[in-house]
C-alpha positions as CSV (number, residue, x, y, z in Angstrom):
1,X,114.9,73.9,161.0
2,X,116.0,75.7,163.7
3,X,114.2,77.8,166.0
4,X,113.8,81.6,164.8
5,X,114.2,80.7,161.1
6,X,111.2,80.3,159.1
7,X,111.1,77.9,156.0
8,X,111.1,79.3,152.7
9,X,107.4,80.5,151.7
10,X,106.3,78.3,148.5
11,X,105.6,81.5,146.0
12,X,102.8,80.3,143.0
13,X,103.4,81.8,139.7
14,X,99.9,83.0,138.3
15,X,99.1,83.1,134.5
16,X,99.9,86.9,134.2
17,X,103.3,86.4,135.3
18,X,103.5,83.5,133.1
19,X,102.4,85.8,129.8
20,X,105.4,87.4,128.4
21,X,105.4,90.8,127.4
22,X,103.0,90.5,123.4
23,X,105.8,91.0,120.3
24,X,105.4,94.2,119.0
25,X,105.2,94.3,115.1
26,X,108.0,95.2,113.2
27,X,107.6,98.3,110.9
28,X,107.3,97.1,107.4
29,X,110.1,98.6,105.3
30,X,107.8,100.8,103.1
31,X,107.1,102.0,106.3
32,X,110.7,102.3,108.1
33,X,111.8,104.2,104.5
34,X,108.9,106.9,104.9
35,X,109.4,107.2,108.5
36,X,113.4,108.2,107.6
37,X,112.3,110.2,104.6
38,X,110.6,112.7,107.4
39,X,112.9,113.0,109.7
40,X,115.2,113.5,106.6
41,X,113.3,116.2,104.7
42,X,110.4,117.1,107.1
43,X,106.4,116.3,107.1
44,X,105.6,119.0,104.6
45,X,108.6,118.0,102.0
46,X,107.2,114.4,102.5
47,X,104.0,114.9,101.8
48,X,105.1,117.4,98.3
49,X,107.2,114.3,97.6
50,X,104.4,111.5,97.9
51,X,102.2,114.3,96.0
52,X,104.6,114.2,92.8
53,X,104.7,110.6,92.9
54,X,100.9,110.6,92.4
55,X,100.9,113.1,89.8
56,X,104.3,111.2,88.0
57,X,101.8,108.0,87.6
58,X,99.3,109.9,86.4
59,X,101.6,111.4,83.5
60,X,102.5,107.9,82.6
61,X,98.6,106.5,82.4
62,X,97.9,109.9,80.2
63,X,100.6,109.2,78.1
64,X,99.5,105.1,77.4
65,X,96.1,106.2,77.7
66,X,96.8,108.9,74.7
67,X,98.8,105.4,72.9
68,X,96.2,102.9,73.3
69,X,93.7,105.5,71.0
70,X,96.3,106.2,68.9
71,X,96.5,102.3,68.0
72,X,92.7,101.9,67.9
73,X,92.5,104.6,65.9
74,X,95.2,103.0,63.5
75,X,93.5,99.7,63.9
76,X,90.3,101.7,62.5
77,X,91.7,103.0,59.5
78,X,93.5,99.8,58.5
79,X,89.8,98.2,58.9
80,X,88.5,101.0,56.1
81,X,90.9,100.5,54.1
82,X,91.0,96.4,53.9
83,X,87.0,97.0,53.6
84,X,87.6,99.0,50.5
């Protein structure tokens, strides 16, 4: 090299600039859906929705809740009456 000019400094890469930047998680769609469902409809609607949900399932166990009795109760009286 000539006089004046320095040589190029040797630059060492150390482990944090080796690290890339951590993956973030991608939103599960269950979660993406919800997510456009309040921005759609608001926080408050949301929640009333999830809220009927709950209480729809509900219905549905009552109801095969009230028809698994009615068939033991069936099941019962067929019993009695093959006993007689």
């Amino acid at each position: 090299m000539t006089s004046g000019q320095q040589e190029p400094e040797e630059v060492k890469v150390v482990e944090e600039e080796e690290r890339e930047e951590p993956r973030r998680k991608r939103k599960s769609l269950k979660r993406r859906i919800s997510d456009a469902i309040v921005a759609l409809v608001g926080e408050e609607a949301a929640r009333h929705l999830i809220n009927a949900e709950v209480e729809i399932l509900k219905a549905f166990r009552a109801m095969v809740d009230e028809r698994i009795r009615q068939a033991e109760r069936a099941r019962e009286k067929l019993q009695k009456i093959e006993v007689s």
